[in-house]
C-alpha positions as CSV (number, residue, x, y, z in Angstrom):
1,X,-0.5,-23.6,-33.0
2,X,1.6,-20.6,-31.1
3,X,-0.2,-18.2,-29.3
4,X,-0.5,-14.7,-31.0
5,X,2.1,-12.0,-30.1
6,X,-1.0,-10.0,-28.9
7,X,-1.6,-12.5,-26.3
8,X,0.3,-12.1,-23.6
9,X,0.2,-13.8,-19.9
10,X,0.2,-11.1,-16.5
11,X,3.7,-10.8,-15.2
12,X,2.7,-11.7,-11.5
13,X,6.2,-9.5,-10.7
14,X,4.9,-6.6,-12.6
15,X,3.7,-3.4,-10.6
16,X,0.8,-1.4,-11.1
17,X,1.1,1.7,-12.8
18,X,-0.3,4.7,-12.0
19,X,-1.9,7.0,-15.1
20,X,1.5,9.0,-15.1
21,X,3.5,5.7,-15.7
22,X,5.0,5.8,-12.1
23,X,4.9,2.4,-10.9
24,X,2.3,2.2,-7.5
25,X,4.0,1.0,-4.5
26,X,1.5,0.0,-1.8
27,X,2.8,-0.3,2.4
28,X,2.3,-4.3,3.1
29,X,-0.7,-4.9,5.1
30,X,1.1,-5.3,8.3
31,X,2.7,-2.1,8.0
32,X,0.0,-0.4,7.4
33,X,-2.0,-1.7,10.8
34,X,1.5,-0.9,12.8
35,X,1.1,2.8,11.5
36,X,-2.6,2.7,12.3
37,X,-1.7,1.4,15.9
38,X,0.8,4.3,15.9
39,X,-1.3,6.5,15.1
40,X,-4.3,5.8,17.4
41,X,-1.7,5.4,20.6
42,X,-0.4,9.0,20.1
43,X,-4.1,10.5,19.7
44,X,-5.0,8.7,23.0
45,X,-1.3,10.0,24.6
46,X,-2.6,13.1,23.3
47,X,-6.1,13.3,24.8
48,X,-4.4,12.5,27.9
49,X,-2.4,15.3,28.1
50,X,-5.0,17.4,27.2
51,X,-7.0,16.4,30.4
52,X,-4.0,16.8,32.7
């Protein structure tokens, strides 16, 4: 017995879509924490000069 047309398996390559059909393309996790780190140095570099 063949599975049904209707029954398809996930496509573990297949993006997420959005509502608007655009596919959803998320930053990998370690470029996410690099701009975090980013981020937080130049608020401190910031506060710094602020003081000065």
């Amino acid at each position: 017995m063949s599975p049904s047309p209707d029954a398809r398996q996930p496509d573990p390559d297949a993006r997420p879509e959005t509502a608007n059909g655009h596919s959803l393309q998320l930053l990998p996790i370690g470029s996410g924490l690099v701009l975090i780190g980013l981020g937080l140095g130049l608020a401190f570099i910031a506060l710094r000069l602020r003081r000065s």
